[in-house]
C-alpha positions in Angstrom: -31.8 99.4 92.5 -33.2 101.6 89.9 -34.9 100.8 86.2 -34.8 104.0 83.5 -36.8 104.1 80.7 -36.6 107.1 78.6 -37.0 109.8 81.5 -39.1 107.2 84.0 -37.1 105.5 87.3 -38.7 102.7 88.7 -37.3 101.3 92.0 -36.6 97.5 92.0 -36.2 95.6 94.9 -34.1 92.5 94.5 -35.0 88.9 95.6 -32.2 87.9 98.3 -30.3 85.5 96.5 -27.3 84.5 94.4 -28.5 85.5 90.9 -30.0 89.1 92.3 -26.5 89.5 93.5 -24.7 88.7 90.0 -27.1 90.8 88.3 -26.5 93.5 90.8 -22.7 93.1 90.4 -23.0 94.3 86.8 -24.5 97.6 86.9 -24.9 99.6 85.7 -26.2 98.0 82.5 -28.5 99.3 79.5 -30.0 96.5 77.6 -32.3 97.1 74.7 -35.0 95.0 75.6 -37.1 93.4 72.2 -40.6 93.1 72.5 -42.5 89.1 72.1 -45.7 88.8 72.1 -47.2 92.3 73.1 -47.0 91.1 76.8 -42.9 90.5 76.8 -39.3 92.4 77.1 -36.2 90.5 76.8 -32.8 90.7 76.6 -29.7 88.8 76.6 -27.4 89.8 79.4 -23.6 90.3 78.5 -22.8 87.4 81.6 -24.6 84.2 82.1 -25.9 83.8 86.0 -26.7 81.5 88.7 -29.5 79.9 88.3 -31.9 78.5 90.5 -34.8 78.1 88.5 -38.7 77.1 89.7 -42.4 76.9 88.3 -43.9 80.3 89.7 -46.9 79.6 87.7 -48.2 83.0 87.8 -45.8 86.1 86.5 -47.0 89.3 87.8 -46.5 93.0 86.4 -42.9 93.9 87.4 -41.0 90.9 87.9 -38.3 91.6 86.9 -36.7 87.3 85.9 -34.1 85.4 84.5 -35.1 82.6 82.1 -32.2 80.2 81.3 -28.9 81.6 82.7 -28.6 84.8 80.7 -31.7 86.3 79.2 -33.3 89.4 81.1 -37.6 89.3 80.8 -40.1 91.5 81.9 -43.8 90.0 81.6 -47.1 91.1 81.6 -49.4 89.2 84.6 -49.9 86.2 83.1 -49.6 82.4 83.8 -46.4 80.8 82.8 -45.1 77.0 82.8 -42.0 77.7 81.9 -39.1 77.9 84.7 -37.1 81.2 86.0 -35.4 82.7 88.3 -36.7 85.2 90.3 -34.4 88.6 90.3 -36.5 91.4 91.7 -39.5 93.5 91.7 -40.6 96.9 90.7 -42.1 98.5 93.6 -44.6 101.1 92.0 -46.1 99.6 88.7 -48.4 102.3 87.9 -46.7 103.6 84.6 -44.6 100.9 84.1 -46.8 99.4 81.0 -46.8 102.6 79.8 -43.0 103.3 79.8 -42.4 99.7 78.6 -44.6 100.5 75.3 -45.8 98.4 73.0 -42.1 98.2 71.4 -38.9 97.2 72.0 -37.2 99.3 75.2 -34.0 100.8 76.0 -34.1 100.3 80.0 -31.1 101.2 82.4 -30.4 99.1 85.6 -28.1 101.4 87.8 -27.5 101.2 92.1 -28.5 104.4 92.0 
């Protein structure tokens, strides 16, 4: 799977599971992703998924999660208590702080 923001593709590969597979199913998608925090994207997805939701503790640069059933997040590293569901993973993070911006993001999720 591919990310776009502005002219920048990052490759995603998706976690093996039922809500990867949902989100999958509705590409392609472009969200405008609002910024929280200085070290958050988010957006709420147009479908609710599955959910199966755990404590990863630490969210690293790239994960690409679901928190709740229908909102999209992108974090910064950082240690979390809250509970998500994992979605997928930018490969190649060089960049991707960079692309993300200190603002909110217009990011495209496509198969291709």
């Amino acid at each position: 799977m591919w990310m776009t923001i502005n002219e920048r593709r990052f490759a995603i590969t998706l976690t093996d599971n039922n809500t990867a597979r949902a989100f999958a199913a509705q590409l392609p998608l472009t969200l405008h992703m609002e910024e929280l925090n200085g070290n958050e994207k988010h957006a709420t997805l147009p479908t609710s998924l599955p959910v199966d939701a755990s404590r990863p503790g630490i969210i690293r640069n790239g994960d690409l999660m679901l928190y709740g059933a229908d909102t999209l997040v992108f974090y910064s590293t950082l240690n979390s208590m809250y509970s998500y569901t994992r979605i997928g993973r930018v490969d190649d993070t060089a960049g991707l702080a960079q692309a993300l911006g200190a603002q909110s993001a217009r990011i495209t999720f496509s198969g291709q």
